[in-house]
KOLGU-5587 format. One record per residue: residue in three letters; x, y, z of N, C-alpha, C, O, CB in turn. Coordinates in steps of 0.001 Angstrom, whole numbers, padded with zeros to 6 digits, always signed. Glycine has a CB too. Example, Ala and Ser with C-alpha at 12.3 -4.5 7.8 and 13.67 -1.06 7.14 Angstrom:
2
ALA+013190-005690+007800+012300-004500+007800+013200-003300+007800+014236-003319+008465+011308-004473+009046 SER+012850-002250+007080+013670-001060+007140+012900+000030+007870+013409+001138+008039+014084-000598+005725 
! end
This chain:
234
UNK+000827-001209+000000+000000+000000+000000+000857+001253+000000+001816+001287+000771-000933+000009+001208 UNK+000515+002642-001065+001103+003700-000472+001131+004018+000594+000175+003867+001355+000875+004484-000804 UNK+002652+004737+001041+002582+005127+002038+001694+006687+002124+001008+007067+001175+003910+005019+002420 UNK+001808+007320+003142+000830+008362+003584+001985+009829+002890+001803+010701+002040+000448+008259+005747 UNK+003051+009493+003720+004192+010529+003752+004438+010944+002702+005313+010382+002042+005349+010189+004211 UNK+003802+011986+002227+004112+012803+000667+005506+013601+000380+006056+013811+001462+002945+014051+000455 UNK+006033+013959-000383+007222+014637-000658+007330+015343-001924+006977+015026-003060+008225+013782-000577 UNK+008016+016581-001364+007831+017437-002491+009260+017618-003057+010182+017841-002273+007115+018825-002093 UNK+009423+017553-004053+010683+018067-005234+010636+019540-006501+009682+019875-007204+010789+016600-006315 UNK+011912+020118-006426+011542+020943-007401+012925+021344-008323+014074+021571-007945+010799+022180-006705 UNK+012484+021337-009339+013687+021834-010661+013400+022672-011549+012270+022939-011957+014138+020819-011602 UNK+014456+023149-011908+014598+024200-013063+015143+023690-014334+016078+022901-014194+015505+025333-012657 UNK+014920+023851-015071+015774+023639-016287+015492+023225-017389+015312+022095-017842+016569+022995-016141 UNK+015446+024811-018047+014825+025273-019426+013156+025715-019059+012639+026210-018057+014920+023822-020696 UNK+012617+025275-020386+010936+025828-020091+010766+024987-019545+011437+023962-019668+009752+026092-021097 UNK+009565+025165-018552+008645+024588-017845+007786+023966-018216+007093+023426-017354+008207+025149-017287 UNK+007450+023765-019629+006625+023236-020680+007306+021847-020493+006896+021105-019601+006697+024013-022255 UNK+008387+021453-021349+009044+020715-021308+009276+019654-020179+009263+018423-020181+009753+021295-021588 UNK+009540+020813-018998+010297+020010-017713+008677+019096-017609+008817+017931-017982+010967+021306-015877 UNK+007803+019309-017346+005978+019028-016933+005676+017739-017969+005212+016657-017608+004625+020738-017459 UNK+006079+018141-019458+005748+016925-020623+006365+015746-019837+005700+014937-019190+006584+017140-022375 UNK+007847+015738-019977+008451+014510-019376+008421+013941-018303+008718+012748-018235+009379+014509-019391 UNK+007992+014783-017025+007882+013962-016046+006617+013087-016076+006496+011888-015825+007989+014693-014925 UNK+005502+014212-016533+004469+013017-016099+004176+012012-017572+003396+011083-017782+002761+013842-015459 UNK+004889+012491-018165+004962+011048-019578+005950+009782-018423+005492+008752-017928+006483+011775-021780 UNK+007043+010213-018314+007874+009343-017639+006962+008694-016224+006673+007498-016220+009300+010243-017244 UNK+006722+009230-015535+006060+008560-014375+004526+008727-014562+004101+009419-013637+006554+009199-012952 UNK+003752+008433-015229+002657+008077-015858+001603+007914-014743+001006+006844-014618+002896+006864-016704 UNK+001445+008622-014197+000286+008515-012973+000471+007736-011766-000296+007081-011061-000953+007927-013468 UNK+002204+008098-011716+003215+007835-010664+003325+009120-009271+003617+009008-008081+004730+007743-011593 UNK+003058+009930-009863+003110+011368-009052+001877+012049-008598+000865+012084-009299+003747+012412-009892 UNK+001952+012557-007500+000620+013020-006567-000091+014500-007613-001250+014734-007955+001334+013681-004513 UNK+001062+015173-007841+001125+015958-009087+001820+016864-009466+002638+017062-008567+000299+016405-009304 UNK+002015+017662-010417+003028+017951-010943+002591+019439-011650+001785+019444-012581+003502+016760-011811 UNK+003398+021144-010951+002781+021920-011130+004296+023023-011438+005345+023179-010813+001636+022034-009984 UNK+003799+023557-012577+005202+024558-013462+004673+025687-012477+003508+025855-012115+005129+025049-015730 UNK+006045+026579-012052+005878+027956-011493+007311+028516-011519+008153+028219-012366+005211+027971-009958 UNK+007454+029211-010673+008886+030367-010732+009115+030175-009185+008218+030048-008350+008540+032426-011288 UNK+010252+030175-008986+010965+030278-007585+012748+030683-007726+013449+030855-008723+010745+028603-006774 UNK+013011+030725-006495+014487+031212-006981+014544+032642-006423+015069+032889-005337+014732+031212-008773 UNK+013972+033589-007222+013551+034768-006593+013255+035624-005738+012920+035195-004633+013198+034874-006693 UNK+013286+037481-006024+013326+037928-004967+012035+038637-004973+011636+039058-003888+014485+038593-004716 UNK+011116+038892-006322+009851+039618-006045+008674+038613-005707+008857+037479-006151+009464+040513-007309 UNK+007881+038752-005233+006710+038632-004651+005804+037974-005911+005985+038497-007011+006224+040086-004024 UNK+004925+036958-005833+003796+036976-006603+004498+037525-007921+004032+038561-008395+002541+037872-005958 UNK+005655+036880-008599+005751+037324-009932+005134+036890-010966+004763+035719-010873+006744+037273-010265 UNK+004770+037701-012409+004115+036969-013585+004963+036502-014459+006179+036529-014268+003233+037721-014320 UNK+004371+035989-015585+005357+035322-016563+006311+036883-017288+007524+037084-017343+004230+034225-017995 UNK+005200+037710-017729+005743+039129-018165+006853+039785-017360+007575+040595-017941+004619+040118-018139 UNK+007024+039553-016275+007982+040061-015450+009195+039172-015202+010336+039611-015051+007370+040386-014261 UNK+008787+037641-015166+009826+036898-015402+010376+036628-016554+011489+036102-016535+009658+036000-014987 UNK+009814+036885-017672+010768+037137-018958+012027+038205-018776+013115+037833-019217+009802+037748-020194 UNK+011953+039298-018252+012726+040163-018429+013801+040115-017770+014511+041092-017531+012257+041089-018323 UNK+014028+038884-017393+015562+038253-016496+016052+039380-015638+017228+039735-015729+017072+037794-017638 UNK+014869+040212-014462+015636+041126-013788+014877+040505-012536+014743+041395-011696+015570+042838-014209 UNK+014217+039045-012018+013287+039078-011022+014346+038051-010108+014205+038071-008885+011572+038542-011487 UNK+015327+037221-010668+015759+036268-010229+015322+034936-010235+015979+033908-010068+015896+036556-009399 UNK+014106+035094-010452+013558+033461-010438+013635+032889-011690+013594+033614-012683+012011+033242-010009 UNK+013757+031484-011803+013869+030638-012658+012572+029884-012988+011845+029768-012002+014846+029897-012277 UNK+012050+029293-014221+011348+028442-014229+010902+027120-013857+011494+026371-014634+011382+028519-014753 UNK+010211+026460-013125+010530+025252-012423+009053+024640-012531+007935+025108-012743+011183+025481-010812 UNK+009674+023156-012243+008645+022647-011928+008393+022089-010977+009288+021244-010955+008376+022135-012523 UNK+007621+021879-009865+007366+021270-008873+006321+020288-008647+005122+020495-008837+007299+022026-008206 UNK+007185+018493-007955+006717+018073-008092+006039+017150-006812+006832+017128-005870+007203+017930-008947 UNK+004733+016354-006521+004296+015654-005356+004968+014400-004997+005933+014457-005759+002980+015388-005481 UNK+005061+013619-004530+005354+012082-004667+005336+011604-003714+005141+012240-002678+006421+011629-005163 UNK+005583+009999-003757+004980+009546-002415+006361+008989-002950+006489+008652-004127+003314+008699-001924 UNK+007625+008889-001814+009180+008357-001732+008953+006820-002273+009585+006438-003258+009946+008407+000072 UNK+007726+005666-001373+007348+004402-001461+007317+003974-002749+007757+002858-003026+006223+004199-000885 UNK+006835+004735-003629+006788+005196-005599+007548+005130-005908+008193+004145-006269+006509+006374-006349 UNK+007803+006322-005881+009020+007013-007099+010135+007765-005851+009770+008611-005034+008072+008674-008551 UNK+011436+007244-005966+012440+007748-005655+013215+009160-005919+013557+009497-007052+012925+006978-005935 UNK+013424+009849-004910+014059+011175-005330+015206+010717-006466+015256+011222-007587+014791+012038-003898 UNK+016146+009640-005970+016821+009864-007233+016450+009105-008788+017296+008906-009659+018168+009517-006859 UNK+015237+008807-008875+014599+008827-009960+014129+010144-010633+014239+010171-011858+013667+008080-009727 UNK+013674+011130-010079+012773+012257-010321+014415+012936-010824+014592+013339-011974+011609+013025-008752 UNK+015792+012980-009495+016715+013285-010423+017580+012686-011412+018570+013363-011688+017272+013717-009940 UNK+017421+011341-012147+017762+010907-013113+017180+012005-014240+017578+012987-014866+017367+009515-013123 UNK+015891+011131-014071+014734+012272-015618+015694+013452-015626+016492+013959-016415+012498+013152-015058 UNK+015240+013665-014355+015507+015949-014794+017337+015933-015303+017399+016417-016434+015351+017644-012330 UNK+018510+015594-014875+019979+015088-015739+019771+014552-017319+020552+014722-018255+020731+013632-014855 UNK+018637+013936-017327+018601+013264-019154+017589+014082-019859+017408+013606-020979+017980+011375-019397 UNK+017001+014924-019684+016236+015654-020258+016562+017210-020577+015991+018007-021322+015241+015480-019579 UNK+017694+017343-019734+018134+019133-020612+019842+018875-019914+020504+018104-019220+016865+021341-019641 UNK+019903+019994-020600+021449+020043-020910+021764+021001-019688+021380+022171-019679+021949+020711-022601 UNK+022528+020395-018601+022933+021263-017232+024257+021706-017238+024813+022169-016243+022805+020458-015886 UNK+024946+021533-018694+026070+022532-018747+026201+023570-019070+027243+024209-019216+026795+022330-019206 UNK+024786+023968-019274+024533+025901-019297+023750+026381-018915+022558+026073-018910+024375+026673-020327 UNK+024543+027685-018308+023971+027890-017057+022356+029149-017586+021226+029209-017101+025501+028680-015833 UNK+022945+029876-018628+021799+031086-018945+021191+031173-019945+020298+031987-020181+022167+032281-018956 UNK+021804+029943-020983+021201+030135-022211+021097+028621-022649+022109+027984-022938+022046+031142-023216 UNK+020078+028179-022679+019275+026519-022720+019348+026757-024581+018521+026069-025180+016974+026320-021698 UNK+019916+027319-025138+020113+026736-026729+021280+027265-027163+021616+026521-028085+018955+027152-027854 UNK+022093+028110-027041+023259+028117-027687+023635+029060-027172+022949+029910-026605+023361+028102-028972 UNK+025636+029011-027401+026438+030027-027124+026231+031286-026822+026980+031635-025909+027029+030098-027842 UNK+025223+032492-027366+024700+033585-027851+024046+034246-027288+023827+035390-027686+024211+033492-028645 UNK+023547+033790-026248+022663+033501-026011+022268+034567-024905+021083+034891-024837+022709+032245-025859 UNK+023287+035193-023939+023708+036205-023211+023345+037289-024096+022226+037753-023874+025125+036130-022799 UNK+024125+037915-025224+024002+038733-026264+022438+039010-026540+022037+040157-026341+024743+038122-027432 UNK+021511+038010-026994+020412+038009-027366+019535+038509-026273+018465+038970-026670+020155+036848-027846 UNK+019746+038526-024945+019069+038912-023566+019405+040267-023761+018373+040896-023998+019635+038206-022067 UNK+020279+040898-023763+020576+042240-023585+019782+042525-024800+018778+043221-024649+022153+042721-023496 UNK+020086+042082-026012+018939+042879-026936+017722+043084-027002+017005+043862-027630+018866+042610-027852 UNK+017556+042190-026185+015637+041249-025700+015047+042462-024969+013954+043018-025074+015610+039407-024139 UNK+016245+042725-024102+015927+043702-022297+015633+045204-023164+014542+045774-023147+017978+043913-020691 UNK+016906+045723-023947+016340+046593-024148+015478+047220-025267+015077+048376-025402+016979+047016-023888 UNK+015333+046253-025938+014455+046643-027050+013330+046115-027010+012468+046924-027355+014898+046400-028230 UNK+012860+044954-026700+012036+044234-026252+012366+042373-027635+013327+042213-028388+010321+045409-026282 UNK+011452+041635-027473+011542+040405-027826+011296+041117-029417+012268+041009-030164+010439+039188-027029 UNK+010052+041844-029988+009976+041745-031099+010657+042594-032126+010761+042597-033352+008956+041717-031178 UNK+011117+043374-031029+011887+044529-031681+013136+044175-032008+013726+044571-033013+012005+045704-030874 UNK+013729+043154-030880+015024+042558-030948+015249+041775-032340+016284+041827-033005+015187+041601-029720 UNK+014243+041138-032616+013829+039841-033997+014055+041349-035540+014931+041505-036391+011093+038843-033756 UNK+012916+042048-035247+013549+042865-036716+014515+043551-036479+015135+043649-037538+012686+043873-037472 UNK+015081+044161-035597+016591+044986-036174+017590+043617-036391+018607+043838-037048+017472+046341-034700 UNK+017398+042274-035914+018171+041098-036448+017937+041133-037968+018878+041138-038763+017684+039655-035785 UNK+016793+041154-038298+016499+041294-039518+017080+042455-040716+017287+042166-041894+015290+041364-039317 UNK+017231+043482-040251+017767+044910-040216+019232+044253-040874+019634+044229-042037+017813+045841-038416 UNK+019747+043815-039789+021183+043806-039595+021630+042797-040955+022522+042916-041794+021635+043158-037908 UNK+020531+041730-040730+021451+041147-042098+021110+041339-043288+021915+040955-044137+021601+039803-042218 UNK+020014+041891-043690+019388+042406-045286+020826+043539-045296+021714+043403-046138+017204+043428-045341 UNK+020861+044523-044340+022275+045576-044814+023603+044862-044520+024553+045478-045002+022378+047169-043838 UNK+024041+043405-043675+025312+043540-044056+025229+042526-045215+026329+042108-045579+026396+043288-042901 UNK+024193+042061-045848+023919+041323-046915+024451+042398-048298+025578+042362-048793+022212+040875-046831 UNK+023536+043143-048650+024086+044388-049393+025262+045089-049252+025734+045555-050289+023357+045271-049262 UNK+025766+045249-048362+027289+045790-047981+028208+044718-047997+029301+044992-047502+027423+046459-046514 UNK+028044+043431-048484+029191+042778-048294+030160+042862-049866+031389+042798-049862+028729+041205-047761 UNK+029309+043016-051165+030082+042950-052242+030949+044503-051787+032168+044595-051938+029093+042823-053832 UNK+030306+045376-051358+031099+046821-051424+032361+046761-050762+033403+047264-051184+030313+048028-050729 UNK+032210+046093-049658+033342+045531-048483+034443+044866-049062+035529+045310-048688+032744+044436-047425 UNK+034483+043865-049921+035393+043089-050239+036024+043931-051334+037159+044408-051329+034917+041729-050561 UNK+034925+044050-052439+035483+045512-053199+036765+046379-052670+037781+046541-053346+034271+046614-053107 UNK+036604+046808-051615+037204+047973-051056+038213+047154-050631+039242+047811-050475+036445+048897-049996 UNK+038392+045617-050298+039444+045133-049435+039341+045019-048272+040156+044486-047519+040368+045684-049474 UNK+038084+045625-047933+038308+046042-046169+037996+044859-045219+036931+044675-044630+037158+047363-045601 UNK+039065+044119-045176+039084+042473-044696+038486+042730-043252+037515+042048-042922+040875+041582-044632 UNK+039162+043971-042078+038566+043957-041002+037166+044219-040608+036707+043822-039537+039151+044549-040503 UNK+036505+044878-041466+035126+045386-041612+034137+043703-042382+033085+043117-042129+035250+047117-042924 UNK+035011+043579-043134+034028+042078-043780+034294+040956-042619+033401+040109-042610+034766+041266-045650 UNK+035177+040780-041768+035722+040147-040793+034530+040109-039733+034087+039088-039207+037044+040822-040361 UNK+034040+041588-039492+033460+041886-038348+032111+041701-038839+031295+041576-037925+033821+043221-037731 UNK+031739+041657-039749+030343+041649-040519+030221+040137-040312+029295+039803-039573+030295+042238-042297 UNK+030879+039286-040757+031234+037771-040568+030314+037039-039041+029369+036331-038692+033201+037724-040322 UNK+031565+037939-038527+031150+037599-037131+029840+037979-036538+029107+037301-035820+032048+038123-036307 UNK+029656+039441-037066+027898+039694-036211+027087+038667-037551+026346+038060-036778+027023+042170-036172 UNK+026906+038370-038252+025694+037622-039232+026174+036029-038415+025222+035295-038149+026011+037756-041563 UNK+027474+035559-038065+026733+034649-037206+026432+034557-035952+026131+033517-035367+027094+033791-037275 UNK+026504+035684-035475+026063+035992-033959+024221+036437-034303+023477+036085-033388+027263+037642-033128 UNK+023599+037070-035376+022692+037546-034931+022191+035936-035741+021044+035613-035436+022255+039243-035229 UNK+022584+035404-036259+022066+033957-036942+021683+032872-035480+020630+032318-035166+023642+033127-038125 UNK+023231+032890-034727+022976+031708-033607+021858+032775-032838+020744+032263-032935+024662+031075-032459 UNK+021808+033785-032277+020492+034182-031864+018936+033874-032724+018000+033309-032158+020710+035608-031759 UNK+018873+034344-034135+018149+033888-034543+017417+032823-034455+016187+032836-034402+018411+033993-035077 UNK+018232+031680-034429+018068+030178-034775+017979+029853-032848+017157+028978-032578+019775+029297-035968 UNK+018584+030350-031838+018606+029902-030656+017333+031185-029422+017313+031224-028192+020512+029845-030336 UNK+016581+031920-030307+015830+033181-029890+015075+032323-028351+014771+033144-027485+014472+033871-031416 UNK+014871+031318-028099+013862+030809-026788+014858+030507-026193+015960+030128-026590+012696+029572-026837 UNK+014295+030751-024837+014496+029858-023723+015814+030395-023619+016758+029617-023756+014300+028218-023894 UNK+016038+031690-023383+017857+032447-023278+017095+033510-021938+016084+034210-021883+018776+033770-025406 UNK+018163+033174-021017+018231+033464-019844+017849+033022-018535+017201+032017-018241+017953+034181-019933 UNK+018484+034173-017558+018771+033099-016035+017567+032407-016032+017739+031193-015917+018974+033932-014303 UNK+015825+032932-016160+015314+032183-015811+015272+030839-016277+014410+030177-015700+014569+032632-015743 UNK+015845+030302-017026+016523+029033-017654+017367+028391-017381+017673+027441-018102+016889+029076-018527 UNK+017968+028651-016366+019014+028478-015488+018865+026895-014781+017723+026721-014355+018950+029743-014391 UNK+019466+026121-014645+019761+024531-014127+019963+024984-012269+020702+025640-011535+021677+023641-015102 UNK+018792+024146-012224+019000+024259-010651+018059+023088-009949+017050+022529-010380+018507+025903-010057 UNK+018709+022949-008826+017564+022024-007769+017192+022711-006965+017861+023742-006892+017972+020819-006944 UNK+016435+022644-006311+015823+023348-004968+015285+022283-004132+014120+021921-004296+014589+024447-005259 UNK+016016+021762-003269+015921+020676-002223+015172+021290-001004+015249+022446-000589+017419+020116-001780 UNK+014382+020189-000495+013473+020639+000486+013639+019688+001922+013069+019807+003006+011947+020553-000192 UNK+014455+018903+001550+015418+018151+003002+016633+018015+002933+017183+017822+001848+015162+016729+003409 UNK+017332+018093+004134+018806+017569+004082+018883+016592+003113+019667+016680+002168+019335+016969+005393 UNK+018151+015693+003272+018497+014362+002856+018774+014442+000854+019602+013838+000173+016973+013225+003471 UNK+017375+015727+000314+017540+015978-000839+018861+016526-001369+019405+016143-002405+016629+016661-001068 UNK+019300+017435-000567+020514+018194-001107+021805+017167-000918+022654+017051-001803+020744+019719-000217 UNK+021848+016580+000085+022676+015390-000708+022788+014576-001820+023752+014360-002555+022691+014670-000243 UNK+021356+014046-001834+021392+013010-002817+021692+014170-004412+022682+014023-005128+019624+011933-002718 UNK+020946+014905-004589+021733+015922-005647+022951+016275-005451+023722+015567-006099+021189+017151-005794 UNK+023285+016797-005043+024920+017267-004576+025653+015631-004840+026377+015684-005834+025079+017967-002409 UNK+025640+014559-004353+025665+013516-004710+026095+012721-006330+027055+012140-006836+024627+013419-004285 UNK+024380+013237-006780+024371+012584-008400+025005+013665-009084+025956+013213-009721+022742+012230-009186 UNK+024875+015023-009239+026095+016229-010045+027514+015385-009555+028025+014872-010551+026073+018385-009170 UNK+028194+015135-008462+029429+014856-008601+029551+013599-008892+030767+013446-009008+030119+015177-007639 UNK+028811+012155-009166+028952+011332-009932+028742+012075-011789+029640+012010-012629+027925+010217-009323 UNK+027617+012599-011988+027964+013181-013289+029519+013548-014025+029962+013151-015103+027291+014344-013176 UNK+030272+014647-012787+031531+015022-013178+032598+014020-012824+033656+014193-013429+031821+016280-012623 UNK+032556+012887-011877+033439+012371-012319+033103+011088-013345+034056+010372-013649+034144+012158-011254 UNK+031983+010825-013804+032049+010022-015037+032043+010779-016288+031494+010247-017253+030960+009104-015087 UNK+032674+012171-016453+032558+012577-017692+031449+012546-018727+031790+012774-019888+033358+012094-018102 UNK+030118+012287-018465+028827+012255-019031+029153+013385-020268+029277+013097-021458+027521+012664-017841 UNK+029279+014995-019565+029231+015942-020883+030384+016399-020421+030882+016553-019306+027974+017107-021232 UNK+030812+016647-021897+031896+017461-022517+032352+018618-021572+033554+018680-021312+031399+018060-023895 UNK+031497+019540-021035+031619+020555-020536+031154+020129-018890+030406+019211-018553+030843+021614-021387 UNK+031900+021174-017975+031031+020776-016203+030054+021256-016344+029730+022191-017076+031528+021371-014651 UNK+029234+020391-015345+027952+020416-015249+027866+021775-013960+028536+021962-012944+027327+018738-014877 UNK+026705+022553-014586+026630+024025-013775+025112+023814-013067+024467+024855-012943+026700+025661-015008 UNK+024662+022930-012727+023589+023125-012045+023425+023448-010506+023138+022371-009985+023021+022163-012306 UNK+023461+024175-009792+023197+024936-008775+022172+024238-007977+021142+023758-008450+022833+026230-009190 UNK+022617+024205-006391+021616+023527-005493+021420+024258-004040+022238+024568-003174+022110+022002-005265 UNK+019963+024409-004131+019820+025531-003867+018514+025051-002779+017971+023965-002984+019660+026538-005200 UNK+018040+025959-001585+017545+024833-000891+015617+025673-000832+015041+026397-000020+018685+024503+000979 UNK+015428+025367-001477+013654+025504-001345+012789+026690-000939+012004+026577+000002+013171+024587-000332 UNK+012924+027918-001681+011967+028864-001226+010970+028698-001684+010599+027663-002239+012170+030010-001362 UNK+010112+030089-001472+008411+030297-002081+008730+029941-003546+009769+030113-004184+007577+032172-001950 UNK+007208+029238-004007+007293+028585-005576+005843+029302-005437+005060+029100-004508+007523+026508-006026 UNK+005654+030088-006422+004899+030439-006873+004183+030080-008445+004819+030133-009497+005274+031337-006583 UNK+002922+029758-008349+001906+028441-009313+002003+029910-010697+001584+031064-010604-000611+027774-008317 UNK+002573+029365-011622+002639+030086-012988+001232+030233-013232+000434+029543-012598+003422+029287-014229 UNK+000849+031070-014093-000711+031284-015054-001039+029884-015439-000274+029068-015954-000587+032329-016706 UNK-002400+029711-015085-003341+028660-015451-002640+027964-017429-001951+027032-017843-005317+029674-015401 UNK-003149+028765-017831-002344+028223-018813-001337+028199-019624-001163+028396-020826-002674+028123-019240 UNK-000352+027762-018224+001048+027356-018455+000908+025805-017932+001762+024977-018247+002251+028372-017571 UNK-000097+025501-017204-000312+024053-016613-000999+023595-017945-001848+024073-018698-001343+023882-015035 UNK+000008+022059-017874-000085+021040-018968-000726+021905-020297-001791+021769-020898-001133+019656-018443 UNK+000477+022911-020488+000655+023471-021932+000490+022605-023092-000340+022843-023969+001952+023999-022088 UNK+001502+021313-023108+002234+020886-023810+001013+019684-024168+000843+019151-025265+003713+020640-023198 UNK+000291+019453-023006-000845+018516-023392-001447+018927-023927-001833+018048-024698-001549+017981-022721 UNK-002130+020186-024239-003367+021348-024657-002734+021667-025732-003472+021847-026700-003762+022765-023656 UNK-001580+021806-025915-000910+022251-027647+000042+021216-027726+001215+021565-027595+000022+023995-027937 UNK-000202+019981-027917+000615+019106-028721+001969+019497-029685+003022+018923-029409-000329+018574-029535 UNK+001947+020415-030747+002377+021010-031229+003139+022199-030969+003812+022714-031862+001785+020985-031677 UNK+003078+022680-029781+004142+023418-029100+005119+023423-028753+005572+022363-028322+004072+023661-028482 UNK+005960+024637-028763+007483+024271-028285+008314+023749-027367+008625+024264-026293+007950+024928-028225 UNK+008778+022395-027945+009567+022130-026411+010851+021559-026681+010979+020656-027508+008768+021016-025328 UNK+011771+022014-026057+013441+022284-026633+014097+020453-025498+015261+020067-025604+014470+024752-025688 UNK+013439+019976-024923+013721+018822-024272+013336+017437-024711+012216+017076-025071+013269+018989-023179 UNK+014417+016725-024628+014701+015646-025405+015318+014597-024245+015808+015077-023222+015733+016071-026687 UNK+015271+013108-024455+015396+011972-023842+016592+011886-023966+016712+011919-025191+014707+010936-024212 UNK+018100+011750-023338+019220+011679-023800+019271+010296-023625+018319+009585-023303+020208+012513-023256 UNK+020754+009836-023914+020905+008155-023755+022372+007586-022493+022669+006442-022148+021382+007484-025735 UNK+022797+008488-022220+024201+008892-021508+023749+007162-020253+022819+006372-020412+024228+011271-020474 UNK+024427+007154-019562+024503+006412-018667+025538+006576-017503+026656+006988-017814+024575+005414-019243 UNK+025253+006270-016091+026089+006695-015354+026744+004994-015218+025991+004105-015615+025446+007640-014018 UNK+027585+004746-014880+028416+003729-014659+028405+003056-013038+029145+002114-012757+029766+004301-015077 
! end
């Protein structure tokens, strides 16, 4: 029989769309339940509009119920290690990704997308004049921003802290067993790069907008940047 003693878990890392698809695909009516919000943070009752603008501190997360007798904490942290990439820390799709926030912050998201646009229709047209002229450092630098505003282009979601890899443990016992599985990660060399996920111990989680819960069920077809890896710990 279940036991009584419920337990709560919570993670970050990437959208919250994503983190919500896989768990309860993976534990299939294994979990008491399973609810996307923001924590981490220092404002009060924040919205999604305010947590876009990577100035609130909180991260996206998901938080989850369970009964230990079930499903094991270090099951819940297997999934969340094979499902996003915890060797970056601010930008969940590519290198650039920093760059693209500052353009985001001050221009805003859509404004940021056409002066990208801007930028390469003119260094598109200016590039025969450039080479023309010789001017290797100017075609050099043109080079470099068309693939900087490209990897933004192509990497525009899911860039910044609130994207950020983190646990938020809610017993001693949790922050070990994480603290734990990250340093088996680094010393079996799993990824290329160290693993930056941050452990961090359980504040206020505040329940995201209604429909941000089971997004991903309600739009099938929606974006979600998380994937099943195959890695294995030894």
């Amino acid at each position: 029989p279940a036991s009584m003693a419920l337990d709560k878990a919570t993670f970050a890392g990437g959208c919250f769309w994503g983190m919500e698809k896989w768990f309860r695909q993976k534990f299939d009516g294994r979990l008491v339940s399973a609810t996307v919000g923001y924590t981490g943070g220092t404002v009060p009752n924040p919205t999604y509009q305010l947590i876009c603008t990577g100035t609130t501190g909180h991260a996206e997360a998901l938080q989850v119920e369970f009964d230990p007798s079930i499903v094991s904490y270090e099951e819940l942290l297997e999934l969340f290690f094979h499902i996003h990439d915890p060797t970056l820390l601010l930008d969940r799709r590519g290198a650039f990704g920093l760059w693209l926030l500052w353009l985001r912050i001050r221009t805003g998201f859509a404004q940021a997308r056409m002066w990208l646009g801007v930028g390469l229709c003119a260094g598109w047209m200016a590039w025969p004049w450039m080479m023309e002229l010789r001017m290797a450092a100017v075609a050099s630098a043109w080079a470099v921003g068309l693939g900087l505003a490209l990897a933004a282009w192509l990497g525009g979601k899911n860039v910044g802290t609130q994207y950020r890899s983190a646990v938020f443990y809610h017993s001693d016992q949790q922050c070990h067993e994480a603290k734990r599985y990250i340093q088996r990660l680094q010393d079996a060399r799993v990824f290329s790069r160290p693993v930056v996920t941050t452990v961090h111990r359980a504040g206020p989680f505040f329940v995201a907008e209604p429909y941000h819960q089971l997004y991903l069920a309600n739009h099938p077809s929606g974006y979600c940047s998380h994937f099943l890896r195959t890695w294995t710990l030894p």
